[in-house]
C-alpha positions in Angstrom: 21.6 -13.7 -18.0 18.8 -12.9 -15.2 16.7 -15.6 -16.4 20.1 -18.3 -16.1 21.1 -16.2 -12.6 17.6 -16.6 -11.0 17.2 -20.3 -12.4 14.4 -19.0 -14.2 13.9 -22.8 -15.8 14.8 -25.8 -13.4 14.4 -27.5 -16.8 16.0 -26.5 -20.3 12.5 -28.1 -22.1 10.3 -24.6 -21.1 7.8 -23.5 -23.3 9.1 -20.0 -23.4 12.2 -17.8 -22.2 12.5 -15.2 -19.6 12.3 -12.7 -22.6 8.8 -14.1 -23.4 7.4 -14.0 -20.1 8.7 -10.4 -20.0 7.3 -8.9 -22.9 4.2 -10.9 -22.7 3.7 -9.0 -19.9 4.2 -5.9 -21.2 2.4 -6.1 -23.8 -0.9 -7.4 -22.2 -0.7 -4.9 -19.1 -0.3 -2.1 -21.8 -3.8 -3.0 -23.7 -5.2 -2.4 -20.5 -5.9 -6.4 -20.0 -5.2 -7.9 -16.6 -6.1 -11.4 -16.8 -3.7 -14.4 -16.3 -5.1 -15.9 -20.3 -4.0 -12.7 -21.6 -0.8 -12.5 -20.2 -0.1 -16.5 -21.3 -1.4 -15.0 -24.9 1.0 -12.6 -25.0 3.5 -14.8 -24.1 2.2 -17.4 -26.9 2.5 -15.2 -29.6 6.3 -14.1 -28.1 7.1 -18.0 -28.2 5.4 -19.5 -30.5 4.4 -22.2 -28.0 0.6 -22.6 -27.2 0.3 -21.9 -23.4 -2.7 -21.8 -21.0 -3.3 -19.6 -17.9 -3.1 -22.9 -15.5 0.1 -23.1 -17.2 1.2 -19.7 -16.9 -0.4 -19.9 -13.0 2.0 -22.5 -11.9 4.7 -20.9 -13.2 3.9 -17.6 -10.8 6.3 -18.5 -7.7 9.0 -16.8 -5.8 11.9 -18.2 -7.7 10.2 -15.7 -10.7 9.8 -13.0 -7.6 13.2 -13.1 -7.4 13.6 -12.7 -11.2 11.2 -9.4 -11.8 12.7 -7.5 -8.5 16.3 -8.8 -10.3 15.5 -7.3 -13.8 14.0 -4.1 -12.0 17.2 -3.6 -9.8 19.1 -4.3 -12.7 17.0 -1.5 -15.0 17.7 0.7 -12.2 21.4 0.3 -12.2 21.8 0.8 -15.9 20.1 4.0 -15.1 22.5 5.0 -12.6 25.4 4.2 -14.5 24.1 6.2 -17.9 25.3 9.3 -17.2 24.8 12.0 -19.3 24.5 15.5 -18.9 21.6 16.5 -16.5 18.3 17.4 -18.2 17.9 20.3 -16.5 20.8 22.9 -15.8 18.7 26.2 -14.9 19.8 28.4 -12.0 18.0 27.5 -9.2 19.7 23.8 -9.1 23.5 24.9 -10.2 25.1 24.3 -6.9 23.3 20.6 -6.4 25.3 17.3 -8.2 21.6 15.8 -7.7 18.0 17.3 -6.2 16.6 14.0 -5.3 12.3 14.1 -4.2 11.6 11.4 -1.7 8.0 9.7 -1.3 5.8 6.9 -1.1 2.0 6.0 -2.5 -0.1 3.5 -1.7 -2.3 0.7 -3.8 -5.4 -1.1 -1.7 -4.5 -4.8 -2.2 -7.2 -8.1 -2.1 -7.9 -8.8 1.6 -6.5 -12.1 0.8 -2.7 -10.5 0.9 -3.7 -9.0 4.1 -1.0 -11.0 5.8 2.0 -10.0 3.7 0.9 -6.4 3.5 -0.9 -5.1 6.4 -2.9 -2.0 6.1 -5.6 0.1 8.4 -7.8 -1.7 11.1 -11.7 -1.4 9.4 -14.1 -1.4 11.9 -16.5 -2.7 10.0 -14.9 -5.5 9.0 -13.3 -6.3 12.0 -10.0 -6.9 10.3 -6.9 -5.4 8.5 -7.5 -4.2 5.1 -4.5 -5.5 2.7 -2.5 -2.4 1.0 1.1 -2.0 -0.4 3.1 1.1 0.1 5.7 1.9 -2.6 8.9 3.9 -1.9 10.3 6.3 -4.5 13.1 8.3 -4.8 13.5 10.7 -7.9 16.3 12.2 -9.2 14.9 15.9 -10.6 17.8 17.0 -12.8 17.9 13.5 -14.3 14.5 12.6 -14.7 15.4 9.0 -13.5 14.0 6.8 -10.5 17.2 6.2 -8.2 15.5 3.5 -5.6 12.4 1.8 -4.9 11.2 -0.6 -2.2 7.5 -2.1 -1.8 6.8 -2.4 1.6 3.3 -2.7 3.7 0.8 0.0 4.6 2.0 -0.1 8.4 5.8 0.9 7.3 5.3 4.6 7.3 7.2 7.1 5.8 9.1 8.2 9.1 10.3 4.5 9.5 12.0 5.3 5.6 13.8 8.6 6.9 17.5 7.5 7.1 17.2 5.0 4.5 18.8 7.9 1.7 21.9 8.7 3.9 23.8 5.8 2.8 23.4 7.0 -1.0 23.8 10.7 -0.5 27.2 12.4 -2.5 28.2 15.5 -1.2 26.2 18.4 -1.8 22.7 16.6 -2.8 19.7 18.0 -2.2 16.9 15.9 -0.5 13.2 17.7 -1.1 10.7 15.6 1.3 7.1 16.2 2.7 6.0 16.4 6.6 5.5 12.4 6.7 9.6 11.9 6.4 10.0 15.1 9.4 12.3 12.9 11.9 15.1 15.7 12.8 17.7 12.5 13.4 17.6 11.8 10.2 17.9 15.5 9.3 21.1 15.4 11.0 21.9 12.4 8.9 21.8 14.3 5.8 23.8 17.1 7.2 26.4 14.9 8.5 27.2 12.9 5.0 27.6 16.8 3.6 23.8 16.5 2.0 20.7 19.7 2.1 17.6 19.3 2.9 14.5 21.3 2.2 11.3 20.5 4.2 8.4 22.5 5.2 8.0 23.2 8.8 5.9 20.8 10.9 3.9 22.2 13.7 4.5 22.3 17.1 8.3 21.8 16.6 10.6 23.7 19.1 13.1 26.5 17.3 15.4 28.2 19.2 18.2 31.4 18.7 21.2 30.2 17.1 23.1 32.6 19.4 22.1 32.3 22.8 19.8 29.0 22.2 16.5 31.0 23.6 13.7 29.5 22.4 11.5 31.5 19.6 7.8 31.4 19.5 7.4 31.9 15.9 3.8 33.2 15.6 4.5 36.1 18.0 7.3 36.6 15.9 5.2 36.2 12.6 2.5 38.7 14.3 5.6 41.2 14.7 6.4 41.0 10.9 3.2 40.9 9.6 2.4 44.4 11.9 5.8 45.7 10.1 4.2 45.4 6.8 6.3 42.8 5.4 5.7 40.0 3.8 9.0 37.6 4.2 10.8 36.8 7.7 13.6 34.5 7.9 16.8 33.6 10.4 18.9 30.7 11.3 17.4 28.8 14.2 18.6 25.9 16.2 15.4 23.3 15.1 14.5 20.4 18.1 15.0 20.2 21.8 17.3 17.7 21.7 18.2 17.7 18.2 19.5 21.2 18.1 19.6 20.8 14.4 21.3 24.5 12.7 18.8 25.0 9.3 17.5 28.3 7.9 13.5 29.1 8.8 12.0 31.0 5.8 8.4 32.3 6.4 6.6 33.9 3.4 3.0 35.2 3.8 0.0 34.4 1.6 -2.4 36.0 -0.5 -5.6 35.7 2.1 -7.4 33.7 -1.0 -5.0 30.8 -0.4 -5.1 31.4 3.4 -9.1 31.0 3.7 -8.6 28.1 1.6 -6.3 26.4 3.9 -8.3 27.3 6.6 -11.3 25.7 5.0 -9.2 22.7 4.5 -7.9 22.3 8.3 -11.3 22.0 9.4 -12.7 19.9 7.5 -9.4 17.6 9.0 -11.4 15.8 11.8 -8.0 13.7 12.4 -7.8 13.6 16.2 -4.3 13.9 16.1 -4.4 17.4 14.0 -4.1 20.1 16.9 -5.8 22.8 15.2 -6.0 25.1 17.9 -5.8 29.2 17.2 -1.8 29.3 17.0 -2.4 26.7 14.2 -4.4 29.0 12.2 -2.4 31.5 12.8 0.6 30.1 11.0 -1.6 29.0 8.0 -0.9 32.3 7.0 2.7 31.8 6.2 4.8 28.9 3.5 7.1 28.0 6.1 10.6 26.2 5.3 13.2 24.7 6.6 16.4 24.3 4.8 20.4 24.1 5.0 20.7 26.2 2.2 22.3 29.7 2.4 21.3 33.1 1.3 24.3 33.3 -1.1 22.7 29.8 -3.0 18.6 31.1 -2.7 16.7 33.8 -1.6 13.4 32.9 0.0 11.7 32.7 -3.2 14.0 30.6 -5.0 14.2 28.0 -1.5 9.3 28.3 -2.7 9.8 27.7 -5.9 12.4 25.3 -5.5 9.8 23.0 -2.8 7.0 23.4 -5.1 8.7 20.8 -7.4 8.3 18.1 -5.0 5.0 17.8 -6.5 7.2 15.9 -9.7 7.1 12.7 -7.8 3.2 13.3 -6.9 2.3 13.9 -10.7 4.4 10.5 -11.9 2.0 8.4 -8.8 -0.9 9.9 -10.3 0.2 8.5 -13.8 1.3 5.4 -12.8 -2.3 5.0 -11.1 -4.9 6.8 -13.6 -2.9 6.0 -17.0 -1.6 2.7 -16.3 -4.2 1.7 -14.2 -2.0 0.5 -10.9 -4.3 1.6 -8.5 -7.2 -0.5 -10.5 -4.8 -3.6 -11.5 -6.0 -5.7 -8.6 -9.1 -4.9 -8.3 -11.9 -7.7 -7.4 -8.9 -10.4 -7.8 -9.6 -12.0 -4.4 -8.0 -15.0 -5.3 -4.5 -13.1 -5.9 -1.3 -14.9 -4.6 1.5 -13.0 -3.2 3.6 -13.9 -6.0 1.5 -12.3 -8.9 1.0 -9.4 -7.2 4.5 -9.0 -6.4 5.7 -9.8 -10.3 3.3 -7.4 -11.8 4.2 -4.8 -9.9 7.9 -5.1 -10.3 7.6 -5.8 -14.2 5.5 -2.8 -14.4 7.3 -0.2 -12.7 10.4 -2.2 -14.6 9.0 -1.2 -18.1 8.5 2.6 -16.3 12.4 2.4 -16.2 13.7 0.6 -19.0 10.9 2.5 -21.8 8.8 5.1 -20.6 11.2 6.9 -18.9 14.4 7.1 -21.3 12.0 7.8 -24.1 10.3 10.6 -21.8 14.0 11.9 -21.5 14.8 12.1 -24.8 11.6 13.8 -25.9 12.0 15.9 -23.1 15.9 16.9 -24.2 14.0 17.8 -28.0 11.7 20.0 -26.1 14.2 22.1 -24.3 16.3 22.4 -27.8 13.2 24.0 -28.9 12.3 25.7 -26.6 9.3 23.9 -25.8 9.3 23.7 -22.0 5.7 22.1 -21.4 6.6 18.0 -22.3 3.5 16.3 -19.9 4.3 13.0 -18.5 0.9 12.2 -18.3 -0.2 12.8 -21.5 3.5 11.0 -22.7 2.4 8.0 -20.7 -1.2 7.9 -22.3 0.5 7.9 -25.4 3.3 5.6 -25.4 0.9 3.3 -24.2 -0.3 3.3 -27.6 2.6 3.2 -29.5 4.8 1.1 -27.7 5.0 -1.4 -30.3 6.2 1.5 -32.7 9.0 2.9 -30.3 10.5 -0.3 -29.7 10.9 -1.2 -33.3 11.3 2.5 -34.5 15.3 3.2 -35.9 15.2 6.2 -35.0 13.0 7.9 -32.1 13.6 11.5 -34.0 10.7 10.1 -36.2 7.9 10.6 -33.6 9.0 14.0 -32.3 6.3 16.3 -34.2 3.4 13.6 -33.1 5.0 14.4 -29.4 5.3 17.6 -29.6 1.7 18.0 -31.1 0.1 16.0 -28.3 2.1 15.3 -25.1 2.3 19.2 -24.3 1.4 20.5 -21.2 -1.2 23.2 -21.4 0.1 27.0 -21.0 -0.5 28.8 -17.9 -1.0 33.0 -18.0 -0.7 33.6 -14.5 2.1 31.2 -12.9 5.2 29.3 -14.0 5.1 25.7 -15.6 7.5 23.3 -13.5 9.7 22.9 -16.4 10.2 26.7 -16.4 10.7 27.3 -13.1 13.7 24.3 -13.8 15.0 26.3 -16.5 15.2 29.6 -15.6 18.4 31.0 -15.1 
């Protein structure tokens, strides 16, 4: 129906269907081959019909753009609209319908594309570089990508900010970095009944909810720290203008962490980093910024809670290292806009239509068995493997010892995995 809605053949003679050219793909990009003859040998064995990679080539235009973002908008839809009972139901993420982690990654591009997809000025070349930015947003409890957009280098995350307001349902949580910290669109969230949790970006102005005064937190910070304790928070008005009404939550570190960070900020020779004493001074402290109440979190829970942002962070790093997107166009300086722009769609579209139900599923075993530790990157590595296998497979129950034998994540002694901290009550 997508191949007959995107005119996928102008022609009912075509040497293979929409199906073909789908699964070719698939199966070439997951043996690791990314070479236009491999692909149209993929797609010959699918169709049965010889076909060469001048053939395949030709075919590459933006009437089969259309197509792959089609069949990836339509994979994510059939996400949405499966709804089955959250994978994760612990404590800390009761009061949200959806915790939803918002952030983008970036894959260096052939200077050719340069045009299409702008990136940084180099200097040395005395040109823009080509690279693609990639826009996620994750849905935590569901394990499921919710929206994506490709965009260029130069469309930074702050420009993304409001984009999630039209989607929010009431009472959502939104978990974002420092690079989507535009108050406005904070407001946003609060306005369409959503939360937010965000760490606190320097510099920003805080003021008394009461009589609007402003607060200079590291005098404040000093004052607890001299008082022996370790956690300060209150309700502040965040932004001159904005006046934003969110819940600071300071928690001081071990001095092991803190020397580290410190280590870290210098070696940041970023102009734009102001790393002057007050800086270093707050380095001390996790510092937050949330709508949520006391009565939902205490400070801990609101930590532990931000430290799963780094979900979305560990599926880039997978999609880059173990299916080899950050390599895939690599030394291809003849690359058209087109191909780049199919592959990447088809692959992040096999991400949603396999990988990720079956990482579900496996996951759902896990929890019945109380085996909390399923790794997506070692799950990736190894459905790469036997994707031929799953797809054919009756029933996926069949694979669940192989799974559970080497797709675990390895045990930690001194901290909590993520999956725990999900499903602790």
């Amino acid at each position: 129906s997508l191949g007959q809605a995107h005119q996928f053949h102008l022609r009912k003679s075509g040497k293979f269907s929409s199906l073909d050219f789908v699964l070719g793909f698939f199966l070439s990009f997951l043996t690791g081959e990314n070479s236009l003859r491999a692909w149209a040998e993929k797609i010959s064995q699918c169709s049965g019909q010889l076909l060469s990679k001048q053939g395949l080539s030709s075919r590459l235009d933006l009437r089969l753009v259309r197509f792959s973002k089609g069949l990836l908008s339509r994979a994510l839809e059939k996400q949405l609209f499966d709804q089955g009972q959250p994978l994760y139901s612990g404590a800390l993420f009761t009061h949200f319908p959806s915790v939803l982690i918002e952030d983008s990654t970036c894959l260096k591009l052939p200077d050719v594309l340069a045009e299409f997809f702008p990136g940084a000025y180099s200097k040395r070349l005395k040109r823009s570089t080509a690279t693609a930015r990639i826009q996620l947003r994750y849905s935590l409890k569901a394990e499921k990508y919710t929206h994506l957009e490709i965009k260029s280098f130069r469309q930074n995350d702050q420009s993304y900010a409001y984009q999630i307001v039209s989607s929010l349902q009431k009472g959502d949580l939104v978990l974002r970095d420092l690079g989507y910290f535009v108050l406005g669109s904070f407001k946003a969230i609060l306005k369409a009944q959503g939360h937010i949790l965000s760490r606190y970006r320097f510099g920003i102005n805080l003021f008394h909810s009461g009589d609007k005064t402003k607060i200079c937190l590291n005098h404040q910070l000093t004052k607890v720290e001299k008082a022996g304790r370790k956690i300060w928070e209150q309700w502040v008005l965040v932004g001159k203008k904005e006046q934003v009404p969110l819940r600071l939550i300071a928690i001081r570190l071990p001095d092991s962490v803190v020397a580290h960070r410190i280590r870290k900020a210098k070696k940041n020779r970023n102009k734009k980093a102001n790393h002057n004493s007050d800086y270093y001074e707050l380095l001390k402290w996790n510092i937050f910024l949330t709508s949520v109440g006391k009565t939902i979190w205490n400070a801990k829970q609101a930590a532990h809670a931000y430290t799963l942002r780094w979900r979305i962070e560990m599926m880039f790093k997978t999609w880059k290292s173990h299916l080899n997107l950050a390599k895939m166009f690599e030394h291809k300086q003849s690359l058209s806009y087109e191909r780049e722009m199919i592959q990447i769609y088809l692959i992040i579209s096999w991400m949603v239509l396999f990988l990720m139900p079956w990482y579900r599923f496996f996951s759902r075993k896990a929890l019945k068995n109380n085996t909390l530790r399923l790794s997506i990157a070692k799950f990736t590595q190894w459905v790469k493997g036997r994707f031929n296998d799953l797809v054919l497979a009756k029933r996926l129950e069949e694979f669940w010892k192989i799974v559970q034998h080497y797709c675990l994540e390895e045990p930690r002694q001194h901290r909590m995995s993520q999956a725990q901290i999900l499903c602790e009550e």
